[in-house]
C-alpha positions as CSV (number, residue, x, y, z in Angstrom):
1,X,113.5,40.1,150.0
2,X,115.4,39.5,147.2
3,X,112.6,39.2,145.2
4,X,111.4,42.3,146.4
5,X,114.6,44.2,145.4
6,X,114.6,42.4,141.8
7,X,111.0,43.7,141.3
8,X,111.6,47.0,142.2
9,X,114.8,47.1,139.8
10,X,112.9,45.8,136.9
11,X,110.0,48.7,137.4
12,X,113.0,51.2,138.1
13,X,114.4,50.1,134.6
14,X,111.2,50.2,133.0
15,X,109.9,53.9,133.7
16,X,113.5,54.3,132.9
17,X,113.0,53.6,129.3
18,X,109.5,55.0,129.1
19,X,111.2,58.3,130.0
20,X,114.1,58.0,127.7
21,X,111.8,57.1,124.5
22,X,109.6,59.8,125.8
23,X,111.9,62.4,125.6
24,X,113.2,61.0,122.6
25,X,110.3,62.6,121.0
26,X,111.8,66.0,121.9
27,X,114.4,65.8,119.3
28,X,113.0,67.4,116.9
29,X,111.9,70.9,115.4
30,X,108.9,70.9,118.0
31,X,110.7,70.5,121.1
32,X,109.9,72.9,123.5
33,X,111.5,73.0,127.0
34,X,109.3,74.6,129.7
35,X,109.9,75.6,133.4
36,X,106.9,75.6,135.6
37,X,107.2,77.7,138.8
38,X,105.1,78.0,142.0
39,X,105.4,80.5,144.6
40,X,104.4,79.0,148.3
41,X,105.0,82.4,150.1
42,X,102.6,81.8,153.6
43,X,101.8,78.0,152.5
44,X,103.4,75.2,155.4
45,X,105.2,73.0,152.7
46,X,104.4,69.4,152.8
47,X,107.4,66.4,153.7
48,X,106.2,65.7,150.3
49,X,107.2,67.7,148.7
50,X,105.7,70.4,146.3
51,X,104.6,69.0,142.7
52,X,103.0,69.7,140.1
53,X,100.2,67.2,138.0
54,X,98.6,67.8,134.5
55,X,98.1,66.5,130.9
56,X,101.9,67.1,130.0
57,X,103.3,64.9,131.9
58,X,103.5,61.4,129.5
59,X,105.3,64.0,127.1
60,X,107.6,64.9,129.7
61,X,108.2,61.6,130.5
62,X,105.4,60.5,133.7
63,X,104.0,57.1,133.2
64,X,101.0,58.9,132.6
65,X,98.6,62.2,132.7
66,X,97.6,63.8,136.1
67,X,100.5,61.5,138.3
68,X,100.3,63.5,141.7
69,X,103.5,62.1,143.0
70,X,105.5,62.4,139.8
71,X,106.5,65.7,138.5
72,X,108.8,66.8,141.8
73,X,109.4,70.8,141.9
74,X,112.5,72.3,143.7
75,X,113.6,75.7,145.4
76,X,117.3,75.2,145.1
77,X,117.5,74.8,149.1
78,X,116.5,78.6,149.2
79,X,113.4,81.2,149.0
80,X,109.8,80.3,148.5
81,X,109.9,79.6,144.4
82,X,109.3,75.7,143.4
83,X,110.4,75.0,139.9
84,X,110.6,72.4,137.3
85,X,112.0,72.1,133.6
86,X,110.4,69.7,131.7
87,X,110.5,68.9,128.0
88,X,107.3,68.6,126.1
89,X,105.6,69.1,122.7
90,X,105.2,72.8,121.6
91,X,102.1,74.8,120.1
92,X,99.7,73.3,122.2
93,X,97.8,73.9,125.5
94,X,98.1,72.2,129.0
95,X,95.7,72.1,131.8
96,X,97.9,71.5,135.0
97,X,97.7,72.3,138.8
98,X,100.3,72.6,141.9
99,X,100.5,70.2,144.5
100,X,101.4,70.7,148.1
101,X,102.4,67.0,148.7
102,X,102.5,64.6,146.4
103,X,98.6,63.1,146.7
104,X,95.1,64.3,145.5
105,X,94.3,63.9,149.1
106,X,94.9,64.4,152.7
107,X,97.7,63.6,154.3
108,X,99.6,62.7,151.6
109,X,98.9,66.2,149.4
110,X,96.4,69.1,148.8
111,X,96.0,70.4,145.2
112,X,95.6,73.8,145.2
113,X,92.4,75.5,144.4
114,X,92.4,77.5,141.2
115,X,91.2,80.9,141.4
116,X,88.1,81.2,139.4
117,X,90.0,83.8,137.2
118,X,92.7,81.5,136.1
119,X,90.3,78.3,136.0
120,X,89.5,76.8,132.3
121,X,86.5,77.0,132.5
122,X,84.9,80.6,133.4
123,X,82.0,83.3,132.8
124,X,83.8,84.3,129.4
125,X,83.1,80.9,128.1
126,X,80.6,78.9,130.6
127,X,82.5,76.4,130.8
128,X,83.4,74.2,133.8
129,X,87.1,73.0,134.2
130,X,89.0,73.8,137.5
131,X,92.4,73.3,135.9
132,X,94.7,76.0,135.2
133,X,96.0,76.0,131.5
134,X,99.1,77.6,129.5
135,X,99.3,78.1,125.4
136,X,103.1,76.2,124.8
137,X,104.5,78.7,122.2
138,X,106.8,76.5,119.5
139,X,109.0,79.0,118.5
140,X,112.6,79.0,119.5
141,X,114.9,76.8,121.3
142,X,114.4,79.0,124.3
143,X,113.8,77.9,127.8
144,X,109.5,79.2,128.5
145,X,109.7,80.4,131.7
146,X,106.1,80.5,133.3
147,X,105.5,82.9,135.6
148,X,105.6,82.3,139.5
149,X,102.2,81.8,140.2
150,X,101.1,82.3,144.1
151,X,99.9,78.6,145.4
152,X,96.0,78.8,144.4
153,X,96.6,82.5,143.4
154,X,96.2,84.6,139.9
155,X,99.8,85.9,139.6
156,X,103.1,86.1,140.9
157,X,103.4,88.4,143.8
158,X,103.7,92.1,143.5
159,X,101.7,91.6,140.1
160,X,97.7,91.1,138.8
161,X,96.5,88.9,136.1
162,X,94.3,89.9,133.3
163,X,91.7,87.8,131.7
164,X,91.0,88.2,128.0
165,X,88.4,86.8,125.9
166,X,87.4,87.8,122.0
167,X,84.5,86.0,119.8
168,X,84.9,85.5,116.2
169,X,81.5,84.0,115.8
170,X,80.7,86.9,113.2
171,X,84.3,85.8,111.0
172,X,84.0,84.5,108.1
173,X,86.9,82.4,109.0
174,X,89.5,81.7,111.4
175,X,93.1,82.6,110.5
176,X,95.2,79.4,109.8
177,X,97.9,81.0,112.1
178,X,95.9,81.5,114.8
179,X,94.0,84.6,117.0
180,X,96.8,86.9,118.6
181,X,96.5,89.5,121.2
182,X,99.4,92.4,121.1
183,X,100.3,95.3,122.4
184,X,102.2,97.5,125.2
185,X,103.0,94.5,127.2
186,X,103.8,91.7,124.3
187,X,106.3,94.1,122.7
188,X,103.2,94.8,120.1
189,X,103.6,92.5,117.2
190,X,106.8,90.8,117.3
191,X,106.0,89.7,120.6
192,X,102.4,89.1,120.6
193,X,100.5,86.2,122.2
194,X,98.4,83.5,120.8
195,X,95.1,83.0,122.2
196,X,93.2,79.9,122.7
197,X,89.8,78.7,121.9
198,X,89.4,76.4,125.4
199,X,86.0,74.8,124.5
200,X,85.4,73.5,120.9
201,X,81.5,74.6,120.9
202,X,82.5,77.9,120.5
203,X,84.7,80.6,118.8
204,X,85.8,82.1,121.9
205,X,89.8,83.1,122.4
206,X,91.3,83.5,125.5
207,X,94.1,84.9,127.1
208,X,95.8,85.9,130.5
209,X,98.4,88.2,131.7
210,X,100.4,89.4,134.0
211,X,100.5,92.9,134.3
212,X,101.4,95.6,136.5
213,X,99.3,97.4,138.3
214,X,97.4,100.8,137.6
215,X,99.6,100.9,134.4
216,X,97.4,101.4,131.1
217,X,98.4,99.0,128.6
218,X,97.3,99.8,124.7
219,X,96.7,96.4,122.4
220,X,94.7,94.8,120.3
221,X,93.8,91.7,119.0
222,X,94.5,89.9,115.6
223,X,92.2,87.4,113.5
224,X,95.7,85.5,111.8
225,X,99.4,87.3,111.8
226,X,98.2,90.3,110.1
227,X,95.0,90.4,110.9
228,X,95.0,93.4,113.0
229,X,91.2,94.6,114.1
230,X,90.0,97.9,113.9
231,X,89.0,99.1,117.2
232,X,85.7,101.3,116.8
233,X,85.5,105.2,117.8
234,X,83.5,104.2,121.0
235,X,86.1,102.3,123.0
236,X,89.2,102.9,121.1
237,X,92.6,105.5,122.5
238,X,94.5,106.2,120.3
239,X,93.1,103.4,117.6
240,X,94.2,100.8,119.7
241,X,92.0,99.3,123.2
242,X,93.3,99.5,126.9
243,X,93.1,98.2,129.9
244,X,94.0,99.5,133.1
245,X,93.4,97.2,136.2
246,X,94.0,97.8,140.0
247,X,93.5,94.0,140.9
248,X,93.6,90.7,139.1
249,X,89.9,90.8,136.8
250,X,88.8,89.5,133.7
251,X,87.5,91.8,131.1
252,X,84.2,91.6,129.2
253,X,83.8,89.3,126.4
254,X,83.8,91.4,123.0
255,X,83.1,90.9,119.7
256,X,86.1,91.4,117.6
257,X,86.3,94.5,115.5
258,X,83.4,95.8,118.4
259,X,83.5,97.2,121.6
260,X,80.4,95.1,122.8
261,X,79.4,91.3,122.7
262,X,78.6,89.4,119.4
263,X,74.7,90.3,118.6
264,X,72.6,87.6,118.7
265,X,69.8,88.9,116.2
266,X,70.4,90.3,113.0
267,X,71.2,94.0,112.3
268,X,69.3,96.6,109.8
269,X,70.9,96.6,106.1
270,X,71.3,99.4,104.3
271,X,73.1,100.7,101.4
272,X,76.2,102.2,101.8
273,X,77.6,104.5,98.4
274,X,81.4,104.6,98.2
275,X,82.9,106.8,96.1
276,X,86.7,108.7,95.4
277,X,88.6,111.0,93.8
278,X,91.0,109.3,92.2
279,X,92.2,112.5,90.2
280,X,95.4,113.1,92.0
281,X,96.8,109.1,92.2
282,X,98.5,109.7,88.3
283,X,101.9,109.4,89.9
284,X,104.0,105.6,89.4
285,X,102.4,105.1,85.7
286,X,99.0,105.7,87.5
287,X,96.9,102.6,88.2
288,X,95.1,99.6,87.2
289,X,91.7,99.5,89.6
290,X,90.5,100.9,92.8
291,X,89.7,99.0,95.9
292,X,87.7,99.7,99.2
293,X,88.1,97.4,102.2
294,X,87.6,97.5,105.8
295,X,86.4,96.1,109.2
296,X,83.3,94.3,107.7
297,X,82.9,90.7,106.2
298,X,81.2,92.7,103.1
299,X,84.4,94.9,103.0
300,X,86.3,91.6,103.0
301,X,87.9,92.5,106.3
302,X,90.8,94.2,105.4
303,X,91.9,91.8,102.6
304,X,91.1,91.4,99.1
305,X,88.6,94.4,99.2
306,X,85.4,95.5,97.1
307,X,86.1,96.9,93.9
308,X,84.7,100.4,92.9
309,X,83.8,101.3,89.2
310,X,84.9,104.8,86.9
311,X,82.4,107.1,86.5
312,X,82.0,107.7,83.1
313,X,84.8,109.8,82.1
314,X,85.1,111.0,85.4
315,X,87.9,110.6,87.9
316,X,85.4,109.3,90.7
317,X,85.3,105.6,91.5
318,X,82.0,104.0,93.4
319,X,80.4,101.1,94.5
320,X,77.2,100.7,96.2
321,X,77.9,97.9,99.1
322,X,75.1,96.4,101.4
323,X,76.1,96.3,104.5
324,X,75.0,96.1,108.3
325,X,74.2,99.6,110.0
326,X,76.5,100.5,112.6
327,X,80.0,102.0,112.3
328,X,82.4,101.0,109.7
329,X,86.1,101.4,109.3
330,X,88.3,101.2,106.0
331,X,90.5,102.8,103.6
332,X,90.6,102.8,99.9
333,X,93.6,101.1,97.9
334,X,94.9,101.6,93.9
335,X,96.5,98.5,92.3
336,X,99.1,98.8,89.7
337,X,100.8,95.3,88.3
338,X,99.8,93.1,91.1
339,X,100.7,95.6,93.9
340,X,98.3,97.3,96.6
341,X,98.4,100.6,97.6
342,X,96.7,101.8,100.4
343,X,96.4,105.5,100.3
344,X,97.7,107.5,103.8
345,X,96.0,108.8,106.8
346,X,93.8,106.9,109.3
347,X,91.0,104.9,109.3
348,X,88.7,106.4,107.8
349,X,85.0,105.9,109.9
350,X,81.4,106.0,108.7
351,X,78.8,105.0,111.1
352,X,75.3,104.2,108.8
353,X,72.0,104.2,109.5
354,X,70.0,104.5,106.7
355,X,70.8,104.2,103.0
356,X,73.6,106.9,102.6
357,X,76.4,108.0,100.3
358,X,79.9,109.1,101.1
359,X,81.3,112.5,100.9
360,X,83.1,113.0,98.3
361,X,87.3,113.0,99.2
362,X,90.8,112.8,97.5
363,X,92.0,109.8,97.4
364,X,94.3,110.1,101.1
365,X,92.9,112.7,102.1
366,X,89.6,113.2,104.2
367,X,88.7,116.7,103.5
368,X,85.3,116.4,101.8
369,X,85.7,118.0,98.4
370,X,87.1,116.9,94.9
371,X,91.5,116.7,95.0
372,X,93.3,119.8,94.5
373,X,95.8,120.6,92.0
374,X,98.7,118.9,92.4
375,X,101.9,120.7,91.6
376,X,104.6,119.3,89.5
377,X,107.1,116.4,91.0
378,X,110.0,118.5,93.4
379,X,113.1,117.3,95.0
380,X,112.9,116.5,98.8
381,X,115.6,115.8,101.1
382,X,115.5,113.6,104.5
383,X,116.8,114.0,107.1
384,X,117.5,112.6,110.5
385,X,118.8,113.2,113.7
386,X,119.8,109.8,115.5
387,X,121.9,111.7,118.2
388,X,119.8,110.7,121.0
389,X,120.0,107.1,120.2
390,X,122.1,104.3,118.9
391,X,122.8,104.1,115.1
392,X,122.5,101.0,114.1
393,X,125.0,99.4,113.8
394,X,125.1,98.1,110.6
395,X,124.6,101.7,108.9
396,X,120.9,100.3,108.4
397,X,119.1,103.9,108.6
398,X,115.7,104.3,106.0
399,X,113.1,106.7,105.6
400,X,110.1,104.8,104.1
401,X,106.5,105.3,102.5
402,X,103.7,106.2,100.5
403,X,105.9,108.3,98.5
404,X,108.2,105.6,96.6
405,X,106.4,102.7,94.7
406,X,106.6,100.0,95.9
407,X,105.8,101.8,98.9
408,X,106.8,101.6,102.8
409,X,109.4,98.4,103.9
410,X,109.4,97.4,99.9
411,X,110.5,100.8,98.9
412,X,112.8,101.8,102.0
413,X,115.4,104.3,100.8
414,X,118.8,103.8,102.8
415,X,119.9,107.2,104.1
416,X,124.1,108.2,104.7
417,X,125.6,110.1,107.5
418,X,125.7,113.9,106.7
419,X,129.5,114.8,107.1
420,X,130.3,116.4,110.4
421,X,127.5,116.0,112.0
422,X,127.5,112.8,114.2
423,X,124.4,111.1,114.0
424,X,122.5,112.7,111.4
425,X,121.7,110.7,108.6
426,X,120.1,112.4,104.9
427,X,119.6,111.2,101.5
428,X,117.7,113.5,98.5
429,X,115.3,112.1,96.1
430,X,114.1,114.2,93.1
431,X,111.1,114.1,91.4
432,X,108.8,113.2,94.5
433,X,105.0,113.1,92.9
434,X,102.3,112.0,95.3
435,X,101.0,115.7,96.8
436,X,100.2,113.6,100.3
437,X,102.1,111.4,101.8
438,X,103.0,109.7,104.9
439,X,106.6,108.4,105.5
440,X,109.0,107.7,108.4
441,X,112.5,106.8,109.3
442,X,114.2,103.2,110.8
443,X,116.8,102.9,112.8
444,X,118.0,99.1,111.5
445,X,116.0,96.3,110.2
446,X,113.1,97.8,108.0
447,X,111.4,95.0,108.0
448,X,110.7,94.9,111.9
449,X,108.3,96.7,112.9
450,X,110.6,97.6,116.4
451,X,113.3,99.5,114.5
452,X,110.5,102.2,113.3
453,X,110.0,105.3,114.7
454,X,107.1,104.6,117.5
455,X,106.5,108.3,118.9
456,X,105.6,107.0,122.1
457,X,105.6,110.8,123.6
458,X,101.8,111.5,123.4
459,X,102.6,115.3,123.5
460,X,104.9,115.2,120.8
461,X,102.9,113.7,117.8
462,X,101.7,117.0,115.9
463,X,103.4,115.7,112.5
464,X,101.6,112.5,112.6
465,X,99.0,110.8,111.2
466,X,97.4,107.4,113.2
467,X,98.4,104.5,110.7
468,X,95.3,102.1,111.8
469,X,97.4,99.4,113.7
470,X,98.2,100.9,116.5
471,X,101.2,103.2,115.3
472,X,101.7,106.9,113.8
473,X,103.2,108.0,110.8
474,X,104.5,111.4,109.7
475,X,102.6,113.0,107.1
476,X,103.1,116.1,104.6
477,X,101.7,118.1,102.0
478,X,103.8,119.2,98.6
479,X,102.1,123.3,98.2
480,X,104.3,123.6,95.2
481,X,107.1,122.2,93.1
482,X,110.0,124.0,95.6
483,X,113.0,121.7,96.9
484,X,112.4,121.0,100.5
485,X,114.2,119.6,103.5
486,X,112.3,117.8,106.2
487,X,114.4,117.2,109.0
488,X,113.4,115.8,112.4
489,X,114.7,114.3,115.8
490,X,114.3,110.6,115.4
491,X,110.6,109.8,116.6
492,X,109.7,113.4,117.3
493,X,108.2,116.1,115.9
494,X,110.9,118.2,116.8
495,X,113.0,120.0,113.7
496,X,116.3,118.7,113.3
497,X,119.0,121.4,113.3
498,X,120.7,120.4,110.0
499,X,123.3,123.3,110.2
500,X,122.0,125.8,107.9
501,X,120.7,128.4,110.3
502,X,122.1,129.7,113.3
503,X,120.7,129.9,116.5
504,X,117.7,132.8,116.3
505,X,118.9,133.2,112.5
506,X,115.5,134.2,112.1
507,X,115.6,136.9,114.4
508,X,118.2,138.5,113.5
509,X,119.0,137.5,109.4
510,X,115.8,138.8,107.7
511,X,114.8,142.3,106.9
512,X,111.1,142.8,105.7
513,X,110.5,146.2,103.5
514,X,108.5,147.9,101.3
515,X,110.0,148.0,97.5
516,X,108.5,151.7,96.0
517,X,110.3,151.5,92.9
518,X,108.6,148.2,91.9
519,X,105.4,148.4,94.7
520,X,105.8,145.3,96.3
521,X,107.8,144.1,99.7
522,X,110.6,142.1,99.9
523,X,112.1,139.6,102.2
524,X,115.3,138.7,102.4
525,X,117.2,136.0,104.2
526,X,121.0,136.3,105.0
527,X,121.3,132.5,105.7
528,X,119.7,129.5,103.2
529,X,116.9,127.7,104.9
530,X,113.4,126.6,104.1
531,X,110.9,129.5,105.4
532,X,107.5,129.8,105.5
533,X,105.9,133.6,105.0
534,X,102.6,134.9,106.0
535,X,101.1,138.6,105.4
536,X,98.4,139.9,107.5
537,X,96.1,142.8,107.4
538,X,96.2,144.4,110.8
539,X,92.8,143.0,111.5
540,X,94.5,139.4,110.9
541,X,93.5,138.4,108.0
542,X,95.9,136.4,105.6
543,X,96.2,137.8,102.4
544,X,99.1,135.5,100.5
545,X,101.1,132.6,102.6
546,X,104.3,131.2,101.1
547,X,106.2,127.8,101.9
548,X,109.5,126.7,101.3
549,X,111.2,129.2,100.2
550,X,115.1,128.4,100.0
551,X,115.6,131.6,97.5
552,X,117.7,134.6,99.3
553,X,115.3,136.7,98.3
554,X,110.8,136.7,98.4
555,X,109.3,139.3,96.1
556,X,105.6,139.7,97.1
557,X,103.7,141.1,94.5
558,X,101.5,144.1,95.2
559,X,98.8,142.7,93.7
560,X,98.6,140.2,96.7
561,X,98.6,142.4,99.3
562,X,96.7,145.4,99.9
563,X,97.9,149.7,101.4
564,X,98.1,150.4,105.0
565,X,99.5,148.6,107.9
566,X,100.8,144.9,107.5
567,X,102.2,142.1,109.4
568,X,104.7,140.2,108.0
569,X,105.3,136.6,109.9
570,X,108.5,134.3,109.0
571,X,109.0,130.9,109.8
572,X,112.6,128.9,109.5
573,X,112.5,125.1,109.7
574,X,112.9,125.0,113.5
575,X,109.7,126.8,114.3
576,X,111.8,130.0,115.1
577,X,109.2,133.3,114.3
578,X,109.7,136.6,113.5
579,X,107.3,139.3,112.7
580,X,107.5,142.6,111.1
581,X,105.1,145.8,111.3
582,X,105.5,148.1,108.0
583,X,103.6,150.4,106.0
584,X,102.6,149.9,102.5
585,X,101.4,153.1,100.5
């Protein structure tokens, strides 16, 4: 007997150390605590015990992988949740399954039987592994918290799980970093998820989540950090995928950048004729070369790019590009001094199918025609109304974008509060070049992505433009050399009231009449403001449109405009209208 004991001491004392120099492992930067949880809602729980087995466990601090009797999960003497934290090493996947007991087999235990949806292997990937299996993220010093999965179910109760799967077979490469799903439910990209390549004869990624639902999530997925894809025209809303799932499914495997599986047989080459306008891109000391890239290896997949060539002493760039037929996204970029710029707007999409050249567009613009005159550089203020949120708190407030160089995050202008008005926030910069340009404000951090205006109100999105990864940006168009003010309620379209017109000031501060001595009309304006005026014939035709005006006083010359009956439409910067009837002799 005392034998026995002295044994039993000695083996006590001996998993004791295994487990302390096991977790001594954990001490360092790669540490990552991790609490698995198991919901055995309508399951009779074993005298056992509940546990949990898998190929963490000797990191944890097991005698080994797969120990059934081991790994001991608790409900705090209340409710239906099991749970366990255990220490292990981060940024890697586990395979693991629950117990009810603590044996592979009758009576001592009975695993659980993995739904096929949350099995290893699966359909997506033909592979065969019944285990369940969880990416370990790395980052933080955070307690991962796994969901509360049903014993042999999908998901926790109350939710469904999604299954994932994207093939980079067509990539030239895999990103370094990693493949990434994000969107609506990861908090987009500062929350996104890495996905994980399960079996090594493939380059298939995987990932599954726990949604709500009937709830449409937007997302994406991402070849490296920021190696958003670009969702084509067939299966995209809104640029970005979705999925909305009544019940716990996995979704078709696609080919990333495609809405459809990898082909398996080549696809017809044609060549594709890029060209620009690069007439209206003087402004910042003008530029050095002029890129194209996109959503195809031979468009470099959204990095370095394909370089276009002057036409003689032209303004138009080109660049003939074999490529496969099918549909194509990109953008074109100028480079001054080391520094890209992409030009605004969208995607822009071309779907080939035969050897074809590109209408000819303004660089940032995709209104087929050579670029307009630009007018002359003109002061602009910005302005914003934060009164429906919280300021940061730091006094961090920007407006950023295409029309600063460095451009966006590098070139974020800080804005100050406007004096007595609470929560509005302005700053003016003169001499504003680009005749196009997409910009928007930050409420804190420029740098994260979060603290940008997101416009989530589908209705309200009339000033935007789509800014190809998911998001929107606000756009506008310099008509003349004229200060302007753009003001707006903080991720809205909505005009800010800045204080410099009344309520209805339009209504009732502007008189509209014919001038005989000189034989033109005037419009005057009792309060400043930036209007916008229009005259019709009485058939509606516009004759002459003015914008910005912030004079007291619009002269319309009578060479513009024509005898008889007109309509005269004004336009203050809150989308206030009032128009006048008169006769012109």
């Amino acid at each position: 007997m005392l034998y026995s004991l002295y044994i039993k001491q000695k083996l006590k004392m001996k998993k004791l150390l295994l487990m302390t120099a096991a977790l001594g492992l954990f001490t360092g930067a790669f540490a990552k605590k991790v609490k698995f949880q198991v919901d055995m809602t309508g399951q009779t729980v074993s005298s056992n015990g509940v546990h949990i087995a898998g190929n963490f466990q000797q990191e944890a601090g097991a005698s080994g992988n797969w120990k059934p009797n081991e790994t001991r999960l608790t409900n705090g003497g209340s409710g239906n949740i099991y749970s366990v934290v255990v220490d292990v090493i981060g940024g890697r996947n586990y395979e693991f399954k629950f117990i009810n007991g603590n044996d592979w087999n009758l009576p001592g235990g009975s695993p659980e039987d993995v739904p096929a949806l949350s099995r290893v292997g699966h359909p997506i990937n033909k592979g065969d592994n019944g285990n369940r299996w969880a990416w370990i993220d790395s980052a933080g010093s955070d307690t991962m918290v796994m969901p509360a999965f049903l014993f042999a179910g999908a998901a926790p109760a109350g939710k469904i799980a999604v299954r994932f799967g994207v093939d980079l077979q067509k990539e030239a490469s895999i990103a370094a970093d990693g493949v990434f799903i994000a969107g609506a439910f990861t908090n987009w990209g500062s929350g996104q998820r890495r996905m994980v390549n399960l079996f090594s004869n493939n380059k298939i990624y995987e990932h599954i989540a726990i949604l709500d639902s009937g709830v449409a999530y937007p997302y994406k997925f991402k070849n490296g950090d920021n190696g958003w894809e670009s969702v084509p025209s067939a299966c995209e809303v809104g640029t970005n995928r979705e999925v909305k799932a009544s019940a716990s499914t996995a979704l078709n495997l696609v080919c990333i950048n495609s809405c459809i599986a990898c082909p398996t047989a080549p696809l017809p080459r044609y060549r594709a004729s890029f060209i620009v306008d690069m007439s209206s891109s003087t402004c910042f000391g003008g530029f050095d070369s002029v890129t194209v890239a996109g959503n195809r290896p031979e468009l470099t997949n959204w990095t370095t790019g394909a370089r276009l060539n002057k036409m003689g002493n032209t303004d138009m760039y080109v660049a003939v590009i074999e490529m496969d037929s099918g549909e194509a996204k990109f953008k074109f970029r100028n480079h001054k001094n080391n520094t890209t710029n992409w030009e605004g707007g969208g995607d822009r999409v071309w779907v080939l199918s035969a050897d074809d050249t590109l209408d000819l567009t303004c660089f940032g613009s995709r209104t087929v025609g050579p670029c307009p005159s630009k007018p002359a550089p003109s002061k602009i203020t910005f302005t914003v109304d934060l009164s429906d949120e919280t300021p940061d708190g730091q006094g961090r407030i920007y407006v950023m974008g295409t029309f600063t160089q460095p451009s966006w995050q590098s070139g974020a202008i800080r804005l100050t509060p406007v004096s007595g008005k609470p929560g509005f926030y302005s700053t003016t910069i003169n001499d504003v070049c680009p005749g196009t340009f997409d910009y928007k404000f930050v409420n804190g951090d420029s740098s994260n992505v979060s603290s940008e205006e997101s416009f989530a109100d589908t209705t309200d999105r009339a000033c935007t433009v789509p800014n190809g990864i998911g998001g929107w940006n606000r756009t506008y168009t310099r008509t003349s050399a004229n200060d302007v003010t753009l003001a707006y309620v903080f991720s809205s379209c909505k005009t800010a009231n800045v204080g410099l017109l009344k309520s209805n000031a339009v209504l009732q501060g502007i008189n509209v009449y014919p001038n005989p001595t000189e034989g033109n009309v005037t419009v005057s304006f009792q309060e400043a403001g930036n209007y916008q005026v229009v005259v019709r014939d009485i058939t509606g035709k516009t004759l002459v449109s003015y914008q910005d005006i912030t004079a007291d006083k619009l002269n319309i010359n009578k060479n513009d405009i024509t005898s008889g009956i007109l309509l005269v439409q004004v336009t203050n910067q809150r989308g206030e209208t009032k128009i006048v009837k008169l006769v012109v002799q």
